[in-house]
N, C-alpha and C positions, 0 to 999 in steps of 0.2 A: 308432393312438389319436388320437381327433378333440381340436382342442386346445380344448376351452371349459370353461365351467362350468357344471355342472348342477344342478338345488335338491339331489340328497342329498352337495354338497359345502358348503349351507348349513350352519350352527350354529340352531337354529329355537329346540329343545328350551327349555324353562324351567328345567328341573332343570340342565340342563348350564351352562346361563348363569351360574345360580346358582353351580352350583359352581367354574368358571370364576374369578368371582369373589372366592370363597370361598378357593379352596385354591392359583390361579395365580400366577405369574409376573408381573412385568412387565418392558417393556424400552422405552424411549425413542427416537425418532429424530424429528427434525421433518420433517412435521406431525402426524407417529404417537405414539401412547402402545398399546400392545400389550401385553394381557393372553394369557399362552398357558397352558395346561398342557398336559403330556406324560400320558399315560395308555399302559397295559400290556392295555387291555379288550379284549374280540374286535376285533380291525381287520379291519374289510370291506378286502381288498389293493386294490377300484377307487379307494377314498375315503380316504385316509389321513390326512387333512387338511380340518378342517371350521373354517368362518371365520364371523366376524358382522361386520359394520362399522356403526359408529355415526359420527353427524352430529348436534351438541347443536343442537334449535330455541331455545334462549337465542341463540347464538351466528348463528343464520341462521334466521330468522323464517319466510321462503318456501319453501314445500315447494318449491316450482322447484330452488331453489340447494343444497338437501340432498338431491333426489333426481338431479343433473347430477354432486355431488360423487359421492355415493354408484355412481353407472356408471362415472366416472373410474377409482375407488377399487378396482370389482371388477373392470376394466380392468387398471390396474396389477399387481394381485394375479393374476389370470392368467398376463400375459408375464411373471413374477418369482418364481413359486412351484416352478419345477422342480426346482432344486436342493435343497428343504427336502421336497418329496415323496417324492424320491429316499432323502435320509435316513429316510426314515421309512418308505419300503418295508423297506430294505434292513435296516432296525435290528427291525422290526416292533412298531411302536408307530405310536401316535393321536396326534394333536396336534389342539387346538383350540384358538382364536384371534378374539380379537377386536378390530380395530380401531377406535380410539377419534380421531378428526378432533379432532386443538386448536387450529390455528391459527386465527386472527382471521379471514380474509379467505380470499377463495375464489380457489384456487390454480388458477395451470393445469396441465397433464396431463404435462409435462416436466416438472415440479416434483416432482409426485406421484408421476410414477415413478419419480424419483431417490430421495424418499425411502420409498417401497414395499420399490427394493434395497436399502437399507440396514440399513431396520429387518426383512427377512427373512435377510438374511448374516447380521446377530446373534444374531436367531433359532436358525439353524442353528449356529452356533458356540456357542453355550451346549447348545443339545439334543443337540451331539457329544461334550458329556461324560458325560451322563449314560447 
């Protein structure tokens, strides 16, 4: 299994977004605020895990500095997503996910990854109850 990301591990969809919103989760870690929900729907077993990340242009004016976070961001989410895929094979269910950037200033990549694992261990330990 090739270790990357592909677009149909994107979250794209409007309806899903929406609902997403609507009906999900959240959970906090800094610099993350993650909105998730668990869904029961057909699971394609490749993709069991669909993610959006967002970057507020209030907060970073420069597309530079919101698209530099944003490669970081689906960086970290790569190397850190194993163990919450695995759940989610294994239990067979969806999960979607969106990550929300709040911090003030533009972080570097040890940072971000530190708090990527974080706010993905809570992740899984909530969705292991369910």
């Amino acid at each position: 299994m090739r270790n990357t990301l592909g677009k149909k591990e994107r979250l794209k969809s409007q309806k899903s977004i929406a609902a997403l919103f609507r009906e999900g989760q959240s959970v906090f870690q800094y610099p993350f605020k993650v909105i998730y929900r668990v869904s029961d729907e057909s699971v394609n077993h490749t993709f069991p895990l669909k993610f959006a990340i967002s970057i507020p242009s209030k907060k970073f004016r420069k597309a530079v500095i919101r698209n530099r976070l944003k490669r970081l961001c689906r960086e970290a989410y790569r190397l850190n997503n194993k163990e919450l895929q695995a759940l989610a094979v294994n239990n067979v269910f969806k999960i979607e996910m969106i990550f929300i950037y709040i911090a003030d200033e533009e972080m570097k990549f040890h940072d971000i990854g530190k708090g990527m694992a974080k706010v993905l261990e809570k992740i899984s330990k909530q969705v292991a109850f369910i």
